[in-house]
C-alpha positions as CSV (number, residue, x, y, z in Angstrom):
1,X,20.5,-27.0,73.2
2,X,23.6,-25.5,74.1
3,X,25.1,-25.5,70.5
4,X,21.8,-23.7,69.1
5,X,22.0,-21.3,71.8
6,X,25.8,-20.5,71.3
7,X,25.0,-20.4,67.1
8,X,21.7,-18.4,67.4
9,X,24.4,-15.6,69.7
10,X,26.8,-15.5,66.7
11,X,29.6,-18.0,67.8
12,X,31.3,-20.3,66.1
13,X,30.9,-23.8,68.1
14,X,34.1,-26.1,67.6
15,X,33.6,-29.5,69.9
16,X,35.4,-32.2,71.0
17,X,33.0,-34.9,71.5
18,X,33.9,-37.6,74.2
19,X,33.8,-41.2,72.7
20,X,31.3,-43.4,74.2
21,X,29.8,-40.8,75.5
22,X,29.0,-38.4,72.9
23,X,26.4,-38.8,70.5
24,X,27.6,-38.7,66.7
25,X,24.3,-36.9,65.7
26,X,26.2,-33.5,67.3
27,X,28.2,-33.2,64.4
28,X,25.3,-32.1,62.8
29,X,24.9,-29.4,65.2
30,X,28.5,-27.7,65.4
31,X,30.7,-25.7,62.9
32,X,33.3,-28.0,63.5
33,X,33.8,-31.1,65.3
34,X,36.4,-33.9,66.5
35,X,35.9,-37.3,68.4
36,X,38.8,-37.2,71.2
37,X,39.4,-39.6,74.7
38,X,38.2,-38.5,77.5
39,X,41.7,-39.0,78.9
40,X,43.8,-37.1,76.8
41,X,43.2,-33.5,77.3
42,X,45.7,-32.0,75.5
43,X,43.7,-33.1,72.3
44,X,40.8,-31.6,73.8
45,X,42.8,-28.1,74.2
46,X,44.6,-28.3,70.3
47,X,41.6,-29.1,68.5
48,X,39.8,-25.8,70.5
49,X,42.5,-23.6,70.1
50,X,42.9,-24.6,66.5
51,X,39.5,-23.8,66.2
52,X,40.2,-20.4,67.5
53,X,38.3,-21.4,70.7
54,X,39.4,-20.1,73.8
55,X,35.9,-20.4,76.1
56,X,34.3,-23.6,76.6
57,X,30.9,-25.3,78.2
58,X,31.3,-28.8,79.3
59,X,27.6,-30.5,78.3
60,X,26.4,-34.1,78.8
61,X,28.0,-36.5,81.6
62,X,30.8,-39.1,81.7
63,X,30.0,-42.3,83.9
64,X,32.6,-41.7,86.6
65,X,32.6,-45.6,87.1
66,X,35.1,-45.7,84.4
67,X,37.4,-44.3,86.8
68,X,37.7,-47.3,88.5
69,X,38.1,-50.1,86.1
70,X,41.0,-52.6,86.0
71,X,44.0,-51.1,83.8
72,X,42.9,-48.1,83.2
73,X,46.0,-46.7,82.1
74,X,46.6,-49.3,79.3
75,X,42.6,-48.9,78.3
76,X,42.8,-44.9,78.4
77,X,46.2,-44.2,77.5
78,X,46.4,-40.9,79.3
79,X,48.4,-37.9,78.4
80,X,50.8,-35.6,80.1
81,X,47.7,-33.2,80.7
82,X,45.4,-36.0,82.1
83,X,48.7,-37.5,84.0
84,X,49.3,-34.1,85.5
85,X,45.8,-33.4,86.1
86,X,45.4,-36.7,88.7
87,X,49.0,-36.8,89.8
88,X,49.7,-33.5,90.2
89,X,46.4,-31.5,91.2
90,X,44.5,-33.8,92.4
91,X,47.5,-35.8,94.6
92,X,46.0,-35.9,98.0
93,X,43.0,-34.9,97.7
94,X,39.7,-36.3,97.3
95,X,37.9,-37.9,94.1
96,X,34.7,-35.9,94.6
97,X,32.5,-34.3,91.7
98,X,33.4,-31.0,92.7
99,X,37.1,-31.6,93.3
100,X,37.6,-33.6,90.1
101,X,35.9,-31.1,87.9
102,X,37.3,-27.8,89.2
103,X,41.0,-29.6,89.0
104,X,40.0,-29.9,85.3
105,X,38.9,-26.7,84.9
106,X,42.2,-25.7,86.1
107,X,44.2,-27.4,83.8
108,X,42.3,-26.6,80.7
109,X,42.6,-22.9,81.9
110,X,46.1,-23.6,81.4
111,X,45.8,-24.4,78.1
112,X,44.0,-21.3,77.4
113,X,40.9,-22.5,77.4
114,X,38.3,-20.9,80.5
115,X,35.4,-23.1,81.3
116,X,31.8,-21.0,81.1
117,X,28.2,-21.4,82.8
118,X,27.0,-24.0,81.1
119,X,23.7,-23.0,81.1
120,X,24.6,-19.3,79.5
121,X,23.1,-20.1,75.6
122,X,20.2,-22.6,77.4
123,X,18.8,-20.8,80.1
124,X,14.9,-20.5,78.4
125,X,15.3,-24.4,79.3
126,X,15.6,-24.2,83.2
127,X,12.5,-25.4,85.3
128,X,10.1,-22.9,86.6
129,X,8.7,-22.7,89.8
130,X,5.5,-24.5,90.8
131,X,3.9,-27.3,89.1
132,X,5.0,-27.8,85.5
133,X,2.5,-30.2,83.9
134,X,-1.1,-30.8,83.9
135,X,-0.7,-33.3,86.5
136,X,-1.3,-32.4,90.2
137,X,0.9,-33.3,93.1
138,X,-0.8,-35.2,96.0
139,X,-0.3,-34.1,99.4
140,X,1.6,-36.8,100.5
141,X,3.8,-36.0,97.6
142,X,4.5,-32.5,98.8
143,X,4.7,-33.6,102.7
144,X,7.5,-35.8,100.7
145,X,9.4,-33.2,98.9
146,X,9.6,-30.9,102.3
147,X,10.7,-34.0,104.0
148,X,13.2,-35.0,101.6
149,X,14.1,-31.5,100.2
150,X,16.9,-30.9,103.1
151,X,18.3,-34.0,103.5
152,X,19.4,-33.9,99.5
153,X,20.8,-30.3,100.1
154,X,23.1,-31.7,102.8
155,X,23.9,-34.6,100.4
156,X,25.0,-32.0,97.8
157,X,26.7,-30.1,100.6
158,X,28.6,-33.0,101.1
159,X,29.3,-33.6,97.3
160,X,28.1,-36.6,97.3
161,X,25.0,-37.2,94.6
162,X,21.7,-35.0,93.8
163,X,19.3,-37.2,93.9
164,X,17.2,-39.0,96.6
165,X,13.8,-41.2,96.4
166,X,11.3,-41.0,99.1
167,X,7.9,-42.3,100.0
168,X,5.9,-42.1,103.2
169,X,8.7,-39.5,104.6
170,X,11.2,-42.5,104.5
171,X,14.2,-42.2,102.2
172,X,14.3,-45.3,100.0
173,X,17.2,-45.1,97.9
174,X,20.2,-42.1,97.8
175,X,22.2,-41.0,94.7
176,X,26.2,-41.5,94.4
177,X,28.6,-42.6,91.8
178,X,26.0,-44.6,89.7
179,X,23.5,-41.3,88.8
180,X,20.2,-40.6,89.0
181,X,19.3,-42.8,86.3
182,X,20.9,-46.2,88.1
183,X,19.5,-44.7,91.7
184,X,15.6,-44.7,90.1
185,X,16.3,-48.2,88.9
186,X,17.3,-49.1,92.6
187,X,14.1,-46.9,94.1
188,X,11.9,-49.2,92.0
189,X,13.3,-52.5,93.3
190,X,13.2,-51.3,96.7
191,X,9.6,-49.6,96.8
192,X,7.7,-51.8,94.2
193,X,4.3,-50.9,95.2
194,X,5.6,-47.3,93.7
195,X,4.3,-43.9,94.7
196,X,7.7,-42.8,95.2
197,X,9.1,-38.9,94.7
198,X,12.5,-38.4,92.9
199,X,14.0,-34.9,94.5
200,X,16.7,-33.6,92.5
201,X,18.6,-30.2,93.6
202,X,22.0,-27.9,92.5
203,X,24.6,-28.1,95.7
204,X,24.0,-25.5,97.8
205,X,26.8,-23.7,96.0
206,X,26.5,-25.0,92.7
207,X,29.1,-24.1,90.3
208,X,27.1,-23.8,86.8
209,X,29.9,-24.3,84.8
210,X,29.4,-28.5,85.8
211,X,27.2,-31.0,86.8
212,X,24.1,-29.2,86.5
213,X,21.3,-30.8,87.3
214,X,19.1,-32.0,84.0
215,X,16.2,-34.2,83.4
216,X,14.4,-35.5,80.0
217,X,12.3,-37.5,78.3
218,X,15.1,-40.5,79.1
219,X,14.1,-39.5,82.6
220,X,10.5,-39.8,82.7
221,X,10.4,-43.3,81.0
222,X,12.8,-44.4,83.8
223,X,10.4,-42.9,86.4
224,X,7.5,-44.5,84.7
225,X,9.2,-48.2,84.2
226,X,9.9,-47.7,88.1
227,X,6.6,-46.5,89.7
228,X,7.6,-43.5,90.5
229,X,4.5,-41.2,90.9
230,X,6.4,-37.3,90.9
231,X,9.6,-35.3,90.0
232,X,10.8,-32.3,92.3
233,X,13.8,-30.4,90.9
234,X,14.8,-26.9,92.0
235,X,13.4,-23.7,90.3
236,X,15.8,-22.2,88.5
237,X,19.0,-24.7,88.9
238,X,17.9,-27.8,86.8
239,X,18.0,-27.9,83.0
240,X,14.6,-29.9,80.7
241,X,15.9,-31.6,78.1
242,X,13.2,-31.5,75.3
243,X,10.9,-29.3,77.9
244,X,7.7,-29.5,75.9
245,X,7.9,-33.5,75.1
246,X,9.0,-34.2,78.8
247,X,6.0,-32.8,80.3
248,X,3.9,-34.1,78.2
249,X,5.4,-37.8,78.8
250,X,4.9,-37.3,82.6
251,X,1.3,-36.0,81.9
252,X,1.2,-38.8,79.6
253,X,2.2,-40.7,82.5
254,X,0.1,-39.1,85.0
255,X,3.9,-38.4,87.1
256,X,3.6,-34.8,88.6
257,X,6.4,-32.7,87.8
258,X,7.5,-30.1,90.4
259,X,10.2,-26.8,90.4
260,X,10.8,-26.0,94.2
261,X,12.6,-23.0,95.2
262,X,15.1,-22.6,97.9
263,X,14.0,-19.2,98.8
C-alpha cells in the first residue's frame, strides 16, 4: 500500500527489506530493492542514500522477541550503527516500543535519512468511524468496548501493547511483547465459549511515523479461529490491510467490525 501510494505521488521507492520479516513478493513493488539484517543499519542507510533516498517510512513489524534470544550478537552480527544505537542511545534507558524506535529514528537521521508518517501515501486505508461491515455490534459488545476502551489507552500511555480482549466487562487477555496476533491466540484459550471483543487503539500520543496500529485479513481469520465475535480500532489511527476483502471476511464471519473515535 505504502509503495503504490509513494509511486502513484511520483517517487522513486528504493527499499531495504528486512530478512525474515520481509516478504520477497515487494520486489515487485519498488524501483529498487535490497535484502539487508535488521541489525546492521548502516546497510540500511548506503543502500538509501545510494538510491538517492534521503526520506523513509518504516512498514511492516519485526518480532521484538528476537531481541532476547541467546547469542544474539554472534546470530546478528551487528554493526557500528546498531552497536551505537543500543550502547550509546539507548544505555540506560528503557527497551520500550517507543524508546527503541525513536532511538532509531535518531540514528538513521544521522545518516541522512529522516523517518516520515508512515501512513502519508496510505491514508484512503485508515478505518472510518462507526460500524464498517454489514455486521451489527450487540450491545454487550459496545458496553465492552466503553469498558475496555480506557483501560487500553492507559496501556498505550504506558507503552506497553495496543491490544486488549474483553468479554462481560472483564479483561481476559492484555497485549505486550508477543502482538496482537499471539495475544488473540491467548484470548481464545482463556474465553473458549468466545464472544470476546479485540480493542485496538494508537497511544494517546501516537507517533505515526511507527507502530501504527493495522489489521487484515491475517487478522480476521485469527479472530475467527479464536471465537472472537467483534473488532474495535480507533477512527482515524489504525490502518486495513486489504480494506474491502477484510470486511467482507468478518461479514463472512459474522465478526462486527468497529472504528471508535476518541473525540
Amino acid at each position: 500500500m505504502v509503495a503504490a501510494g509513494a509511486r502513484a505521488a511520483g517517487l522513486r521507492v528504493v527499499c531495504v527489506g528486512l530478512r525474515n520479516s520481509c516478504e520477497s513478493t515487494l520486489a515487485e513493488h519498488v524501483n529498487e530493492f535490497h535484502w539487508v539484517s535488521v541489525a546492521r543499519l548502516g546497510s540500511w542507510i548506503r543502500h538509501m542514500r545510494a538510491g538517492d533516498a534521503n526520506r523513509a517510512i518504516m512498514v511492516g513489524g519485526v518480532s521484538k522477541r528476537k531481541i532476547y534470544t541467546p547469542f544474539r550478537i554472534l546470530q546478528y552480527r551487528p554493526d557500528w550503527r546498531t552497536l551505537r544505537l543500543w550502547y550509546g542511545r539507548l544505555r540506560k534507558k528503557d527497551k520500550r516500543n517507543d524508546t527503541l524506535l525513536t532511538a532509531l529514528a535518531d540514528e538513521l537521521a544521522s545518516g541522512g535519512i529522516i523517518l516520515e508518517d508512515s501512513t502519508l501515501y496510505c491514508k484512503e486505508h485508515m478505518a472510518a468511524d462507526g460500524c464498517l461491515g454489514k455486521t451489527q455490534a450487540s450491545r454487550a459488545i459496545l458496553e465492552d468496548i466503553d469498558f475496555g476502551w480506557p483501560i487500553v489507552k492507559q496501556m498505550g500511555d504506558l507503552d506497553i501493547g495496543q491490544s486488549v480482549a474483553v468479554k462481560e466487562r472483564e479483561v481476559i487477555a492484555v497485549e505486550a511483547i508477543e502482538g496482537t496476533d499471539e495475544m488473540i491466540v491467548r484470548a481464545g484459550q482463556l474465553c473458549r465459549a468466545g464472544g470476546w471483543t479485540l480493542i485496538k487503539t494508537a497511544k494517546p500520543n501516537q507517533d505515526k511515523r511507527f507502530d501504527v496500529p493495522t489489521i487484515g485479513p491475517d487478522t480476521i481469520e485469527n479472530l475467527k479461529a479464536n471465537h472472537a465475535a467483534a473488532c474495535c480500532i480507533e477512527a482515524g489511527q489504525t490502518l486495513i490491510v486489504d480494506k474491502e476483502q477484510t470486511l467482507a471476511l468478518a461479514d463472512k464471519y459474522k465478526i462486527a467490525i468497529i472504528g471508535h473515535s476518541t473525540t
